[in-house]
N, C-alpha and C positions, 0 to 999 in steps of 0.2 A: 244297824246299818253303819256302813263304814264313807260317808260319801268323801272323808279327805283322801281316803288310801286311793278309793277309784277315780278320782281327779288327779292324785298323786303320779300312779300308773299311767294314765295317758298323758299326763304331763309328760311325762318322761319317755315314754313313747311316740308321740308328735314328734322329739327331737333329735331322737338316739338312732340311728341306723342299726345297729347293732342288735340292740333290743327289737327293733322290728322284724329282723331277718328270727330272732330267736323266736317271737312272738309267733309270725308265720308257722315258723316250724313245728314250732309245739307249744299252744296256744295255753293248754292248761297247767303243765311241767314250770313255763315264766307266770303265770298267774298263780302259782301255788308259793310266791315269793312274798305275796301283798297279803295282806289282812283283810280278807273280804267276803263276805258272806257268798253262799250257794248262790242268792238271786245273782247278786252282784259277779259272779264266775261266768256264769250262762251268760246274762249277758253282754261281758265284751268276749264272749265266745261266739257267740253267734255272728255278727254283733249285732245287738238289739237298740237299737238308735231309743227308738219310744220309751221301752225302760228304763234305758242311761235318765232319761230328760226327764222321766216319770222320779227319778231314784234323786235328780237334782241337780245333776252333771251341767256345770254350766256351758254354754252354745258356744263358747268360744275356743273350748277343750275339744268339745263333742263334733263340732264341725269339720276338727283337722282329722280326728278319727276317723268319719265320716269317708273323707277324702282319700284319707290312709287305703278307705275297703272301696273304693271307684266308685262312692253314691254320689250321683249330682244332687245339686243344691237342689232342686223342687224336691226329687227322691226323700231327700235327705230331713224339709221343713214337712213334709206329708208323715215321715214316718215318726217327727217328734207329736203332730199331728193324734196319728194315730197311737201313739200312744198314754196319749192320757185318755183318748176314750177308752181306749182298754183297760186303762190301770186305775186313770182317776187327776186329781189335780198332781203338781208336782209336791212332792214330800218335806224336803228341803232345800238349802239354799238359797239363792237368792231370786229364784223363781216362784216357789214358795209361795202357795195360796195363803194371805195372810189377812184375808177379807177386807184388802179396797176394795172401795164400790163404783171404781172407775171416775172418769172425769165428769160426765157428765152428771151424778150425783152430786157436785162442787161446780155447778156452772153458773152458779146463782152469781148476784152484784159481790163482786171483789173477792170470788170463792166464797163466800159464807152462805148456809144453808139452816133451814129453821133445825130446830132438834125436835127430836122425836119426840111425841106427847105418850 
């Protein structure tokens, strides 16, 4: 997987008018400029919000894209939503199931918690 190139891309496309107009036009022809795997083609062809977010894409990239294709913001948190039940947790980045176990696991006196027997 390539998540720098596909962060790379909508980097650059978030700010580039140019690159959007080209994108529009022929979505796979400026994708075949980046280093990015099949999944990763499909989906900012589509574009597949859930898989971006499944693949890593951080929400701050992924939002402007979002907006880029007219998805409102619920649209938008529903479809990264939907796709980690489809896909699964996120893969990498900094979203990245990395097994906290949430706060409430550390809510003991001062954060500290027995260890495990």
């Amino acid at each position: 997987m390539s998540l720098y190139y596909v962060q790379k891309f909508l980097y650059q496309l978030n700010r580039d008018q140019q690159l959007q107009a080209s994108y529009f036009a022929d979505r796979r022809q400026v994708l075949g400029a980046y280093e990015l795997t099949d999944e990763e083609v499909e989906a900012l062809v589509e574009p597949d919000i859930g898989l971006l977010f499944h693949l890593g894409v951080n929400g701050q990239i992924l939002m402007h894209f979002a907006a880029l294709h007219q998805i409102a913001w619920p649209d938008y948190l529903q479809r990264m939503r939907d796709g980690i039940a489809a896909h699964g947790p996120v893969r990498e980045g900094v979203y990245a199931v990395t097994g906290y176990e949430g706060v409430d696991a550390y809510s003991g006196a001062g954060g500290a918690r027995e260890a495990p027997r």
